[in-house]
C-alpha positions as CSV (number, residue, x, y, z in Angstrom):
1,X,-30.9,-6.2,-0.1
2,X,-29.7,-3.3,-1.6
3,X,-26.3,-3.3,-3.6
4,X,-23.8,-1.1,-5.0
5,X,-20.9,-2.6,-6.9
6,X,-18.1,0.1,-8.2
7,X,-15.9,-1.2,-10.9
8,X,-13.2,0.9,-13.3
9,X,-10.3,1.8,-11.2
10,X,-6.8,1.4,-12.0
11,X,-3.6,3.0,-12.4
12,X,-3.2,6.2,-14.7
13,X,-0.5,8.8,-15.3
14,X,-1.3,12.0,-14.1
15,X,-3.2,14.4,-16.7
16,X,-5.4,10.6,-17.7
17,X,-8.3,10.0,-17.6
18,X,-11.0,7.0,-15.9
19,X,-14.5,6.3,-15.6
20,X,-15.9,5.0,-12.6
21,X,-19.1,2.7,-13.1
22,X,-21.8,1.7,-10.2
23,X,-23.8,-0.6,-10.5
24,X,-27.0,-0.8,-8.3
25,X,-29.6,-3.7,-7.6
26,X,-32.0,-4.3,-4.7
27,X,-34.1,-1.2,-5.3
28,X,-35.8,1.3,-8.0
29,X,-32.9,3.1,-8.7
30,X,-34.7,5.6,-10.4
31,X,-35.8,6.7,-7.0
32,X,-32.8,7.5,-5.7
33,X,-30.6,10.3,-6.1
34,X,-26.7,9.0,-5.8
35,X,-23.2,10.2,-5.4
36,X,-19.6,9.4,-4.9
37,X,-17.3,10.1,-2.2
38,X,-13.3,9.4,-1.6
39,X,-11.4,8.3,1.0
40,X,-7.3,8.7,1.0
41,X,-5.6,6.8,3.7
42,X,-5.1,8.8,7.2
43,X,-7.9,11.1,5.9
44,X,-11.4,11.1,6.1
45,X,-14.0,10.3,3.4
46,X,-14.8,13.0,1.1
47,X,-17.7,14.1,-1.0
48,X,-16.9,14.1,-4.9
49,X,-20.0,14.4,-6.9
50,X,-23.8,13.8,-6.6
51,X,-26.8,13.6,-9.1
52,X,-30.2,13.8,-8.0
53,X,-32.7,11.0,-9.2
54,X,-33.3,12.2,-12.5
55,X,-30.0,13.6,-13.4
56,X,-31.0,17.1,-13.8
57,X,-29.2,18.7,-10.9
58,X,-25.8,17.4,-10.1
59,X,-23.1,19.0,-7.3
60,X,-18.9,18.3,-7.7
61,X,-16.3,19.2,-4.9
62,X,-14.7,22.2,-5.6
63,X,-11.8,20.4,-5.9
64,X,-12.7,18.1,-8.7
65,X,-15.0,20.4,-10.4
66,X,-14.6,21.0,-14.2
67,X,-12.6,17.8,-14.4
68,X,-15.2,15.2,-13.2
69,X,-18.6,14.5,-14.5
70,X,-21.1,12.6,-13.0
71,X,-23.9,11.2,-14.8
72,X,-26.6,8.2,-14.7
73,X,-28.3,5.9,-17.0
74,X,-32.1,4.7,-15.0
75,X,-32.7,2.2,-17.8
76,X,-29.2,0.3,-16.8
77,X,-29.5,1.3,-13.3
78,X,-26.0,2.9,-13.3
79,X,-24.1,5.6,-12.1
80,X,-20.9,7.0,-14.1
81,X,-17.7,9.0,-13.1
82,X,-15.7,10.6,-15.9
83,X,-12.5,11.8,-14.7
84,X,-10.3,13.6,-16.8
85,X,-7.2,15.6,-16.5
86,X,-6.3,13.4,-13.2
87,X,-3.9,14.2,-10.7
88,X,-1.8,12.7,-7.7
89,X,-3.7,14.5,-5.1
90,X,-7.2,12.3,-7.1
91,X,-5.1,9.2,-5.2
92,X,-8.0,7.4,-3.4
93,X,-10.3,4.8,-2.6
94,X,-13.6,6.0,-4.3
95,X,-17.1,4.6,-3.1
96,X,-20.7,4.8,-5.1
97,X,-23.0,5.9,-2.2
98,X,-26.9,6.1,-2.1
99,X,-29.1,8.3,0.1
100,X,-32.2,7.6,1.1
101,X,-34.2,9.9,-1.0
102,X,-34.3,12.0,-4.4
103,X,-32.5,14.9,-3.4
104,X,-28.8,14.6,-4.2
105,X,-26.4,15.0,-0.9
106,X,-23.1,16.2,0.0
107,X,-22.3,14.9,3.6
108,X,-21.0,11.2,3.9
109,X,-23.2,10.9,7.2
110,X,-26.5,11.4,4.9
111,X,-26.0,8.1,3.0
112,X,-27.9,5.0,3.2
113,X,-25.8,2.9,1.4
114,X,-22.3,2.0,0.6
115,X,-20.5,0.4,-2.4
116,X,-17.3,-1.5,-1.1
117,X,-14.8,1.3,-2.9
118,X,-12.5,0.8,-6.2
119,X,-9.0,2.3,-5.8
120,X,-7.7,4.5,-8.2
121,X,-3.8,5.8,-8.6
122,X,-2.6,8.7,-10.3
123,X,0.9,8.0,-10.6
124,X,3.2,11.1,-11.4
């Protein structure tokens, strides 16, 4: 059974910084490419950031782009999101996500898997 398993969230003034951890089991993560996405209540989830299975080619949201950073570590089976220079509008429930492939993917209705979400606040 595959699993996903976000931890890191929390409250932070705006202009802070977090890092998002995921950490997989169940499969070769190596494999894989993976990604987060976002999800603010009344809206719909959102892509973020992806990294393809061996973290050369990665893809951020224009919104978060320049301020995030995605990256992965194979040997822990991990995947990492830095987030600097946060603000209100980052308010969300964010959510490690796995596709079934190498390729790194943008569209929520491409993934296989889901992580059960970590909430982050940006407070003003």
């Amino acid at each position: 059974q595959v699993q996903l398993v976000e931890s890191g969230g929390g409250l932070v003034q705006a202009g802070g910084s977090l890092r998002l951890s995921c950490a997989t089991s169940g499969r070769t993560f190596s494999d894989y490419a993976m990604g987060w996405f976002r999800q603010a209540p009344g809206k719909e989830r959102e892509f973020v950031a992806a990294i393809s299975w061996s973290g050369s080619i990665t893809y951020y949201a224009d919104s978060v782009k320049g301020r995030f950073a995605i990256s992965r570590d194979n040997t822990k089976n991990t995947v990492y999101l830095q987030m600097n220079s946060l603000k209100p509008e980052d308010t969300a429930v964010y959510y490690c996500a796995a596709p079934n492939g190498r390729r790194a993917v943008v569209a929520a209705n491409e993934i296989e898997y889901w992580g059960q979400g970590t909430q982050v606040t940006v407070s003003s």
